[in-house]
N, CA, C and O atoms as CSV, one atom per row, in Angstrom:
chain,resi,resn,atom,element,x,y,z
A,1,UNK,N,N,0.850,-1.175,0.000
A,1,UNK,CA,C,0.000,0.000,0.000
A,1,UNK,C,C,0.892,1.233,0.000
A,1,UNK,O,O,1.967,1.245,0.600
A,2,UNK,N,N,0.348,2.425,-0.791
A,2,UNK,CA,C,1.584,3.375,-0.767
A,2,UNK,C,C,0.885,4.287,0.216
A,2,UNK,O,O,-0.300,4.116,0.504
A,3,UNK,N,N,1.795,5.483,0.848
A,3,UNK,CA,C,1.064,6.498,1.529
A,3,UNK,C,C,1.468,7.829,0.864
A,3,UNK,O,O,2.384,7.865,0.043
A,4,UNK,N,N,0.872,8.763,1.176
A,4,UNK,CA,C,1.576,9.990,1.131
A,4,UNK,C,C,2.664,10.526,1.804
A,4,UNK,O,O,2.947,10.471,3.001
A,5,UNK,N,N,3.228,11.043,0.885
A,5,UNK,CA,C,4.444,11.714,1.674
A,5,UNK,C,C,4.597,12.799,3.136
A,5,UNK,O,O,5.396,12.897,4.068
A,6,UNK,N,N,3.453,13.436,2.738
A,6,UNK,CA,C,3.100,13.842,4.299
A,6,UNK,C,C,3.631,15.205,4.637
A,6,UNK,O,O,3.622,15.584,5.808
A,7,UNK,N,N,4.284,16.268,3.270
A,7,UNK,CA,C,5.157,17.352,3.471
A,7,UNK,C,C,4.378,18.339,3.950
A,7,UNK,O,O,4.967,19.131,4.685
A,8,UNK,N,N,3.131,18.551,3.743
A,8,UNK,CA,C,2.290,19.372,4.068
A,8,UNK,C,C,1.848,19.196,5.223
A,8,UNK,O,O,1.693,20.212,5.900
A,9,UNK,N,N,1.461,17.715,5.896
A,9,UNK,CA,C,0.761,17.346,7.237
A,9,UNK,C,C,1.227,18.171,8.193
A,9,UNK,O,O,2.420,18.400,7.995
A,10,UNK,N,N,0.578,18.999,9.642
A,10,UNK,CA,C,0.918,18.864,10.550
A,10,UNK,C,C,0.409,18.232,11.638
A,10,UNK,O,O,-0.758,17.839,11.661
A,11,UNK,N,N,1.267,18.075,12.663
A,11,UNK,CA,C,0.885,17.587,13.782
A,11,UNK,C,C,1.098,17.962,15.179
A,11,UNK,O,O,1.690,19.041,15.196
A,12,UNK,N,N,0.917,17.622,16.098
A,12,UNK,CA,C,0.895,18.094,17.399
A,12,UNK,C,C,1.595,16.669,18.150
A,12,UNK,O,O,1.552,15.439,18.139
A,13,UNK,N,N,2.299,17.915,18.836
A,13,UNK,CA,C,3.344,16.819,19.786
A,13,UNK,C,C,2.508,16.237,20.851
A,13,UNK,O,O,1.436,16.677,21.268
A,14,UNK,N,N,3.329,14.890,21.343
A,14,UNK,CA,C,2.226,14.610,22.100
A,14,UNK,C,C,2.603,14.713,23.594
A,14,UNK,O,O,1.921,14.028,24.356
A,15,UNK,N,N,3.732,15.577,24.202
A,15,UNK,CA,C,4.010,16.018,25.543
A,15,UNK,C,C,3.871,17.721,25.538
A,15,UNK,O,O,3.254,18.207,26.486
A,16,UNK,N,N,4.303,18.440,24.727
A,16,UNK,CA,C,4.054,19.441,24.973
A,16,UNK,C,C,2.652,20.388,24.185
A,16,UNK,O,O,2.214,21.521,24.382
A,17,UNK,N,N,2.300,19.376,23.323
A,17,UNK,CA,C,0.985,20.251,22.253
A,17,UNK,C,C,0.714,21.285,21.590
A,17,UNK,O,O,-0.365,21.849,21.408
A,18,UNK,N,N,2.238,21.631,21.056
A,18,UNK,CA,C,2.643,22.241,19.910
A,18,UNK,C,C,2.099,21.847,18.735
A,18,UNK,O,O,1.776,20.663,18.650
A,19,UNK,N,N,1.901,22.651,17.694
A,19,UNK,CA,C,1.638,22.466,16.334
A,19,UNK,C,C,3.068,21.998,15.949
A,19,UNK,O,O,3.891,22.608,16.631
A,20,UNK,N,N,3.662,21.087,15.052
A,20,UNK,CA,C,4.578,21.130,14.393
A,20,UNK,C,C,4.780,20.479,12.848
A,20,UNK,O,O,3.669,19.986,12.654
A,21,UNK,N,N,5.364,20.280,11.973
A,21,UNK,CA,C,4.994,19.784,10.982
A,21,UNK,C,C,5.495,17.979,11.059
A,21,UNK,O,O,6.629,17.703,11.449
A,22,UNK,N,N,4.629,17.007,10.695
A,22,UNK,CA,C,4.403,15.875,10.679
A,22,UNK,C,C,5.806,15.237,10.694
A,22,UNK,O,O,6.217,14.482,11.575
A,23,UNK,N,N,6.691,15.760,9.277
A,23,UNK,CA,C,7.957,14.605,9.483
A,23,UNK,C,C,9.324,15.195,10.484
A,23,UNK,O,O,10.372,14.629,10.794
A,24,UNK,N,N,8.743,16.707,10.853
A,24,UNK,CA,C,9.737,17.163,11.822
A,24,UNK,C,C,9.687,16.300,13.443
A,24,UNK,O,O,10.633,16.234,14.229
A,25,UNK,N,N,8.173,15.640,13.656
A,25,UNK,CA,C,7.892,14.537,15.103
A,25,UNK,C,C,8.807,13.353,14.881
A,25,UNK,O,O,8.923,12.767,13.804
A,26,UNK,N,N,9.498,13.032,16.090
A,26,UNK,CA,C,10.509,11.744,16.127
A,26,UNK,C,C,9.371,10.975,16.877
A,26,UNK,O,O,8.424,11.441,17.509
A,27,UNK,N,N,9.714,9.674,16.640
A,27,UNK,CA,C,8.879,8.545,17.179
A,27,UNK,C,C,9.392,8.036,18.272
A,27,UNK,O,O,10.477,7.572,17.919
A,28,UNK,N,N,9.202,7.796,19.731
A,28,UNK,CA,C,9.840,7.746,20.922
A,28,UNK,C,C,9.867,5.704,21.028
A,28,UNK,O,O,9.496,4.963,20.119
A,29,UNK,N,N,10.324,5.329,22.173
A,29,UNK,CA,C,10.628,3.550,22.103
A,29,UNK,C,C,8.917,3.576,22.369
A,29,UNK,O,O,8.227,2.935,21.576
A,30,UNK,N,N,8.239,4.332,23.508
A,30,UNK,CA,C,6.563,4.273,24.171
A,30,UNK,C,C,5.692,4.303,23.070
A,30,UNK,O,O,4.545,3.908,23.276
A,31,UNK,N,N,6.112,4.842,21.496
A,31,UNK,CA,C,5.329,5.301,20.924
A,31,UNK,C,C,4.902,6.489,20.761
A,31,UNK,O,O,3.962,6.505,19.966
A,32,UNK,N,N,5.089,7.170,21.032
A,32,UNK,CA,C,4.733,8.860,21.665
A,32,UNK,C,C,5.566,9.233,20.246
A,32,UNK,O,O,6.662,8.725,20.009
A,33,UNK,N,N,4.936,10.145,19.370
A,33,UNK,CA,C,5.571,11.151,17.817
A,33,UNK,C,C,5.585,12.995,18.891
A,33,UNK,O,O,4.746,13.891,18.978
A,34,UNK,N,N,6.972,12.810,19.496
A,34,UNK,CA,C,7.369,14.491,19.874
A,34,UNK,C,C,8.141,15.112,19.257
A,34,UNK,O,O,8.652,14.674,18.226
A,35,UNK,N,N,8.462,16.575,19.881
A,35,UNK,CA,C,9.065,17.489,18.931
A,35,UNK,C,C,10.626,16.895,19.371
A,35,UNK,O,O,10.837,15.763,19.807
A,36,UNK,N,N,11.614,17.918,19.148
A,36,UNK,CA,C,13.312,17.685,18.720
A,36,UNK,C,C,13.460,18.039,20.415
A,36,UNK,O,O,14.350,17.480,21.056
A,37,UNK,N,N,12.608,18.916,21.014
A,37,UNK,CA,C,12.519,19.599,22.338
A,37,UNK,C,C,12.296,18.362,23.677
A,37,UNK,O,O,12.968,18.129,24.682
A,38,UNK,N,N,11.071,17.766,23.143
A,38,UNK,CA,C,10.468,16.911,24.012
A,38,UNK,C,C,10.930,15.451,24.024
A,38,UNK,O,O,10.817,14.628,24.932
A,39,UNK,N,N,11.616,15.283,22.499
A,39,UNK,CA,C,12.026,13.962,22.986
A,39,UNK,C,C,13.122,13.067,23.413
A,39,UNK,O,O,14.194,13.287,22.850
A,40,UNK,N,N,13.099,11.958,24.413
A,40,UNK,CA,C,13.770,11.714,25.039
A,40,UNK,C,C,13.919,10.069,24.603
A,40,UNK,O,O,12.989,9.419,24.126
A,41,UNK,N,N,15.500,9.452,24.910
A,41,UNK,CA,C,15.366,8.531,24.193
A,41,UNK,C,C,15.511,7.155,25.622
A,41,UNK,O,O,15.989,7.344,26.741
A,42,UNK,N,N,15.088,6.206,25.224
A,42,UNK,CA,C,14.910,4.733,25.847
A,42,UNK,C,C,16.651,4.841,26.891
A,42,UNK,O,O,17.797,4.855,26.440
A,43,UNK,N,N,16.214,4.895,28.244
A,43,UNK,CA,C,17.195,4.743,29.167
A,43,UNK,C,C,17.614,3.374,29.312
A,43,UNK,O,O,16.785,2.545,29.688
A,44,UNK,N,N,19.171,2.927,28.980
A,44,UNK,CA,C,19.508,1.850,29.307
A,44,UNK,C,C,18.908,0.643,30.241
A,44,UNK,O,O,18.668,-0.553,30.077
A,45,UNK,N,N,18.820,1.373,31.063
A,45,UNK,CA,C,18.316,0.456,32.557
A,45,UNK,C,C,17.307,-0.381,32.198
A,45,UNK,O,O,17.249,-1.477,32.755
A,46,UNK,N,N,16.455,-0.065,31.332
A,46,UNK,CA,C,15.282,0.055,31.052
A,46,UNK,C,C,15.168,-1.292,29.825
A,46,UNK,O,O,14.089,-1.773,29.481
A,47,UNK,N,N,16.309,-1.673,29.371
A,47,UNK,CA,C,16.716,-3.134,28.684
A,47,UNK,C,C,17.937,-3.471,29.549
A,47,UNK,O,O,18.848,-2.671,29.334
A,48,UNK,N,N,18.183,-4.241,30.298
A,48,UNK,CA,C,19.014,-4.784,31.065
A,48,UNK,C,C,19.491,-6.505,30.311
A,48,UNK,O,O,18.900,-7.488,29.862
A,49,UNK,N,N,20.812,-6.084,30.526
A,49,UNK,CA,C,21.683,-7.378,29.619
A,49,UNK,C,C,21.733,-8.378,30.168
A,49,UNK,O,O,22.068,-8.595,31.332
A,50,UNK,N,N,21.319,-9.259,29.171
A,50,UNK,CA,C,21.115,-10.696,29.806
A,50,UNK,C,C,22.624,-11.546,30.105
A,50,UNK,O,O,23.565,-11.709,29.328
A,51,UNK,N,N,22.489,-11.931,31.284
A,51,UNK,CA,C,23.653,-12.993,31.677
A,51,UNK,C,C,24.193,-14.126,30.887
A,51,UNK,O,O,23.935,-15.250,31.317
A,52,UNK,N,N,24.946,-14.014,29.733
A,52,UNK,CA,C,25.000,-15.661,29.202
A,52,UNK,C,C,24.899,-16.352,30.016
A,52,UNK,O,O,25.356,-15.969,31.093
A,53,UNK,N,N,24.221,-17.804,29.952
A,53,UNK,CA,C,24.084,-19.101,30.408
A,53,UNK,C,C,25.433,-20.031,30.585
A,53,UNK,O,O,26.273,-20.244,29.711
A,54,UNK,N,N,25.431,-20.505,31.870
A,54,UNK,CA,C,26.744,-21.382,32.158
A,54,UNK,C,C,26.416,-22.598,31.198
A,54,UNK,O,O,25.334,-23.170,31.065
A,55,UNK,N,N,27.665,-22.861,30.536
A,55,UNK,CA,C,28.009,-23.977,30.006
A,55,UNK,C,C,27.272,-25.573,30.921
A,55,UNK,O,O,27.174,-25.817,32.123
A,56,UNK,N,N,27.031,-26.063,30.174
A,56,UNK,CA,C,26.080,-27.657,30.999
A,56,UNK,C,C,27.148,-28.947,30.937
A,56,UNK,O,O,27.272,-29.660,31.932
A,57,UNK,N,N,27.886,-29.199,29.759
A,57,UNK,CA,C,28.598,-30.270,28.908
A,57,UNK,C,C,30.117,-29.563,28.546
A,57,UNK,O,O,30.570,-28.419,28.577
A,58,UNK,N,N,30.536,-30.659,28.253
A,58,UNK,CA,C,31.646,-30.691,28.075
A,58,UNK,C,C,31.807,-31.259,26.144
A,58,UNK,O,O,31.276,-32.290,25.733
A,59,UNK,N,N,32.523,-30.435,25.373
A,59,UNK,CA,C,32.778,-30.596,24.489
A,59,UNK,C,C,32.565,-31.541,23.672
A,59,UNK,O,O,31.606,-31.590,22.902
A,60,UNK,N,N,33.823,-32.719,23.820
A,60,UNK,CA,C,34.565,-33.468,23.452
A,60,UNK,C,C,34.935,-34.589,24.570
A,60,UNK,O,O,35.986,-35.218,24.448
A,61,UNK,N,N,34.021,-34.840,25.702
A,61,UNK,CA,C,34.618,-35.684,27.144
A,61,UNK,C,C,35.376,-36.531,26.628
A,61,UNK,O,O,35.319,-37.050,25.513
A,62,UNK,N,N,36.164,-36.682,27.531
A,62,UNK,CA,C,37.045,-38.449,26.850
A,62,UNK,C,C,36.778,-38.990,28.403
A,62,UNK,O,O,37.276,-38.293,29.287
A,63,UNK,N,N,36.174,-39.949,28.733
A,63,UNK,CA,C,35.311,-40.652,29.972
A,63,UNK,C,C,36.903,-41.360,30.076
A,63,UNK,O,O,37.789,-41.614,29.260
A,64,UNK,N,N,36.730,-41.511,31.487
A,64,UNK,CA,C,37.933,-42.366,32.349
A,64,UNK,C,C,37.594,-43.954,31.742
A,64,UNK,O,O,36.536,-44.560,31.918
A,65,UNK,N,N,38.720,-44.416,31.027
A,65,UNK,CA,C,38.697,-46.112,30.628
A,65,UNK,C,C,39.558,-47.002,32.017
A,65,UNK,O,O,39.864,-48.179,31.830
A,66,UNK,N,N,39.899,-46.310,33.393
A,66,UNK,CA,C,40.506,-47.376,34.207
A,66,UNK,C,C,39.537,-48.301,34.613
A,66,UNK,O,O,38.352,-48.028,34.806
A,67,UNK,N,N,40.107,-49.501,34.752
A,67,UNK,CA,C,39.636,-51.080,35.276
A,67,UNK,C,C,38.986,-50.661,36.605
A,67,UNK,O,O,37.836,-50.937,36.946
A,68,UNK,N,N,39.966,-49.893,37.363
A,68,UNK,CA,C,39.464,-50.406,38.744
A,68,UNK,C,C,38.214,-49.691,39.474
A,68,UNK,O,O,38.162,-49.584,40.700
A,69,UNK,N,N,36.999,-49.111,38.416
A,69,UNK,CA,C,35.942,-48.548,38.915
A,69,UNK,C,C,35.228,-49.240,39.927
A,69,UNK,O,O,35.059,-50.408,39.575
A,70,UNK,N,N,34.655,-48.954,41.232
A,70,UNK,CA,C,33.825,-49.778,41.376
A,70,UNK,C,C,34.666,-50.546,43.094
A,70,UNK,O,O,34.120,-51.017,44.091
A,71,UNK,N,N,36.027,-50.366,42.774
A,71,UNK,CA,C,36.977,-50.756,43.944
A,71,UNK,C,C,37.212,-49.587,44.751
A,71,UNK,O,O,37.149,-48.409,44.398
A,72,UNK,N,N,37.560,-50.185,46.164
A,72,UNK,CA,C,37.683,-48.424,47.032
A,72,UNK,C,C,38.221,-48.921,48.030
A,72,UNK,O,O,38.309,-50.148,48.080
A,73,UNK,N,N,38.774,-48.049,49.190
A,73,UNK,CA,C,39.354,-48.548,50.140
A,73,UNK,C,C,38.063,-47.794,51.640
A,73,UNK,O,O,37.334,-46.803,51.649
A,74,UNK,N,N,38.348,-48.897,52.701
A,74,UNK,CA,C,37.762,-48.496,53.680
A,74,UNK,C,C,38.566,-48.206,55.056
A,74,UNK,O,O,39.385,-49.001,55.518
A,75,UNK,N,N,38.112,-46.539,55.858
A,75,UNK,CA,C,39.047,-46.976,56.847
A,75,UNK,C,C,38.234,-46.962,58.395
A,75,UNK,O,O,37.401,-46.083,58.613
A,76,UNK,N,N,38.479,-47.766,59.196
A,76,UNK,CA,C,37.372,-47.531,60.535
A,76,UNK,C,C,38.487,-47.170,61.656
A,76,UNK,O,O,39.597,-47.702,61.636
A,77,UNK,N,N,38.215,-46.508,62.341
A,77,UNK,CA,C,39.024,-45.910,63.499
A,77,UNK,C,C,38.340,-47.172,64.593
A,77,UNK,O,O,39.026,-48.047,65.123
A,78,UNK,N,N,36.931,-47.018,64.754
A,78,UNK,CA,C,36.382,-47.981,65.936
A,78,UNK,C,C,36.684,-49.550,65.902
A,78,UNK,O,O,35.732,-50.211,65.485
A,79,UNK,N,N,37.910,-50.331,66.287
A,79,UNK,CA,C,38.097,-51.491,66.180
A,79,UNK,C,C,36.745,-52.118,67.058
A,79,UNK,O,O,36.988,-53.320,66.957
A,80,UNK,N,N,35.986,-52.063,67.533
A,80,UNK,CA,C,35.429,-52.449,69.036
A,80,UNK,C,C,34.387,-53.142,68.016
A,80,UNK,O,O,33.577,-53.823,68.645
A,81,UNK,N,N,34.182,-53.164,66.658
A,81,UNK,CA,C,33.034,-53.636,66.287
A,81,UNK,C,C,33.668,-54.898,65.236
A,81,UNK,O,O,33.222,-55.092,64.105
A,82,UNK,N,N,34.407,-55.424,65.644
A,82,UNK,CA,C,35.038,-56.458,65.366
A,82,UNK,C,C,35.269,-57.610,66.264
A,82,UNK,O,O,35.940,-58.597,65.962
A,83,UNK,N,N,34.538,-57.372,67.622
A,83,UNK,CA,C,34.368,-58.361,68.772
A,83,UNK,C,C,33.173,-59.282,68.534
A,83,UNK,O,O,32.214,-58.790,67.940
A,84,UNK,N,N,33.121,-60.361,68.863
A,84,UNK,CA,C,32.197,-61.276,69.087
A,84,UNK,C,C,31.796,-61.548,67.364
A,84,UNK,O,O,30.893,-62.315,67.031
A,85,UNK,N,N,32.640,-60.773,66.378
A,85,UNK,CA,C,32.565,-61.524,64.785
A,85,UNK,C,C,33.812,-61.750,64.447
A,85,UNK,O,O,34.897,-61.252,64.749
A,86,UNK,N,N,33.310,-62.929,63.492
A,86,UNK,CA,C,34.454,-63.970,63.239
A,86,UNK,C,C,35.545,-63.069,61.813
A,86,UNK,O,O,36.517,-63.524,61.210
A,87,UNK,N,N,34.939,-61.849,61.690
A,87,UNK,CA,C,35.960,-60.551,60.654
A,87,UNK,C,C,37.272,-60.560,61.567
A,87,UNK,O,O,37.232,-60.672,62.792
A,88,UNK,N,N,38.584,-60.411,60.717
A,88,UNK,CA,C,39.601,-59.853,61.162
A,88,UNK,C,C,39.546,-58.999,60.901
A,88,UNK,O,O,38.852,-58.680,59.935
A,89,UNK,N,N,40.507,-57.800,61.875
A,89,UNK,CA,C,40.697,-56.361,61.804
A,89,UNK,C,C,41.566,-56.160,60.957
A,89,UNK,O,O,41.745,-54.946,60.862
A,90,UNK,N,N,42.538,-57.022,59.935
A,90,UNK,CA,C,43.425,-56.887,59.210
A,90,UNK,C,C,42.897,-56.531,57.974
A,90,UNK,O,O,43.514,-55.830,57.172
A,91,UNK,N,N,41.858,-56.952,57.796
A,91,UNK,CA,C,41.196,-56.413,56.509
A,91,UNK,C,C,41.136,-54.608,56.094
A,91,UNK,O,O,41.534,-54.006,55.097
A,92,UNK,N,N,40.562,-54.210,57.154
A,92,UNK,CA,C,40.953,-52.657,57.315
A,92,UNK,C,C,41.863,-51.650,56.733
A,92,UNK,O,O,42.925,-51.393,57.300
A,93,UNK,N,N,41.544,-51.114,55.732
A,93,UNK,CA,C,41.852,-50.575,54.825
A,93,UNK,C,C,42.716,-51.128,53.363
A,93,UNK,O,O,43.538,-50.722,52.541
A,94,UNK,N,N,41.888,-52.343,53.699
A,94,UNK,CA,C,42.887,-53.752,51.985
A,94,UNK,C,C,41.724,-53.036,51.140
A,94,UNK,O,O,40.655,-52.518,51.460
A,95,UNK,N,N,42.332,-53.214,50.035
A,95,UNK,CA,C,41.424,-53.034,48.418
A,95,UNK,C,C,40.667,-54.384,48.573
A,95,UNK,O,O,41.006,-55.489,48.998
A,96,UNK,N,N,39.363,-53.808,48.002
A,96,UNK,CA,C,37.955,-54.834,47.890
A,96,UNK,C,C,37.071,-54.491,47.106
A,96,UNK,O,O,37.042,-53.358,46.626
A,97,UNK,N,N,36.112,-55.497,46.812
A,97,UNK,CA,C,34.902,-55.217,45.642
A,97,UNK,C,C,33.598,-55.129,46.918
A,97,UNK,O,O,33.457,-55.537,48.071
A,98,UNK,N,N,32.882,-54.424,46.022
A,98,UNK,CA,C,31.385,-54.776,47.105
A,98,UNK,C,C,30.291,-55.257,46.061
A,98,UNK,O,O,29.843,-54.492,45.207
A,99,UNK,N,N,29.933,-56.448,46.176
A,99,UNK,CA,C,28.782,-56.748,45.388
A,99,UNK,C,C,27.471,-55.936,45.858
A,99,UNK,O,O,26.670,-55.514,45.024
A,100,UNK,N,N,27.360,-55.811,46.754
A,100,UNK,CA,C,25.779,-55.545,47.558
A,100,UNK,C,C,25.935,-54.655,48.099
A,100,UNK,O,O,27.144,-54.479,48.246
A,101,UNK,N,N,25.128,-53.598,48.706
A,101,UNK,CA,C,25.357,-52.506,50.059
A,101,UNK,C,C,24.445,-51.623,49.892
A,101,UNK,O,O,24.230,-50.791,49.011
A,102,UNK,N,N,23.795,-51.986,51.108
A,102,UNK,CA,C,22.319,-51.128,51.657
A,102,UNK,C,C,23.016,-50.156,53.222
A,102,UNK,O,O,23.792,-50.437,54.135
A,103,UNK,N,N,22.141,-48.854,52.790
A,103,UNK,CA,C,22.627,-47.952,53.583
A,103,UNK,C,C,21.539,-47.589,54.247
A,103,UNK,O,O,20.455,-47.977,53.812
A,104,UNK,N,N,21.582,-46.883,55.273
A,104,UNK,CA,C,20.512,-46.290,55.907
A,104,UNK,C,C,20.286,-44.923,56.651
A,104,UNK,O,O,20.628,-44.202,55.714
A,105,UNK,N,N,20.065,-44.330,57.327
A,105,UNK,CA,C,20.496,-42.333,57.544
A,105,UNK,C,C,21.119,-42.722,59.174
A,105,UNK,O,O,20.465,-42.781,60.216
A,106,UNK,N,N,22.554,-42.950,58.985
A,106,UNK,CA,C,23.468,-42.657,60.403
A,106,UNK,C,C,23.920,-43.974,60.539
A,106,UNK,O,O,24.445,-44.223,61.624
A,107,UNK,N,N,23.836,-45.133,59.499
A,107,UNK,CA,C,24.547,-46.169,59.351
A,107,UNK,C,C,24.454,-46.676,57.990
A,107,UNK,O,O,23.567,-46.452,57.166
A,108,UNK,N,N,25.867,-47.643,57.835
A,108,UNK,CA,C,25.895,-48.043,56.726
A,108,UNK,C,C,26.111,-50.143,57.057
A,108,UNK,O,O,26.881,-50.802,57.756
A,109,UNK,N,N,25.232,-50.415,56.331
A,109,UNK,CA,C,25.038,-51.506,56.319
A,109,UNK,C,C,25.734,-52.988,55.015
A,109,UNK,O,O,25.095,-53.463,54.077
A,110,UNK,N,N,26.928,-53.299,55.376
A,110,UNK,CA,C,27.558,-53.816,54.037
A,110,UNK,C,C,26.840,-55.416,54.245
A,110,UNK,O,O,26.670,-55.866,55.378
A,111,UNK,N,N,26.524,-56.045,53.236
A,111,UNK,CA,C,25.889,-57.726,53.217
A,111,UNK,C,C,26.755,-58.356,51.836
A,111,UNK,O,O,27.001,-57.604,50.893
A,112,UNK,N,N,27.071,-59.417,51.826
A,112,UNK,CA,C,27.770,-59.972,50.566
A,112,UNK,C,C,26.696,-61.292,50.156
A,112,UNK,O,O,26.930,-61.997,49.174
């Protein structure tokens, strides 16, 4: 659709309500068509910069290929719970597998 050019139009500002001529009104960010006097332009603050987003992943991972996942060492300070069972205390801190192990909130419970 074409329009007119508009050289003749006037218009009226829309903060102070001056007559002025149509293509002399600037168009404000609100919308508002004011004079060269009245208008004021979009304060920074007012679009605030967005934070890039932290990274989630990793590139290219190259995942750990060692064997011994899954193995760990244990250490107990309290020997006293090695009385009246047929466990030696020598075991205590040897490398081991755990097939099984149920835990519970303020103990840990190992079963094979």
């Amino acid at each position: 659709m074409a329009y007119a050019s508009g050289k003749f139009a006037s218009a009226l500002c829309d903060r102070c309500g001056f007559k002025y001529k149509l293509l002399d009104l600037k168009k404000e960010w609100n919308g508002l068509k004011t004079c060269h006097t009245c208008f004021e332009p979009k304060h920074p603050q007012l679009e605030p910069i967005r934070a890039p987003s932290d990274p989630e992943a990793l590139y290219n991972p190259r995942p750990s290929t060692d064997e011994g996942i899954g193995e760990g060492f244990v250490f107990i300070n309290n020997s006293n719970i090695f009385k009246g069972n047929n466990m030696n205390p020598s075991i205590v801190g040897q490398n081991f597998i755990i097939s099984k192990m149920t835990a519970s909130v303020g103990a840990v419970t190992i079963t094979t």
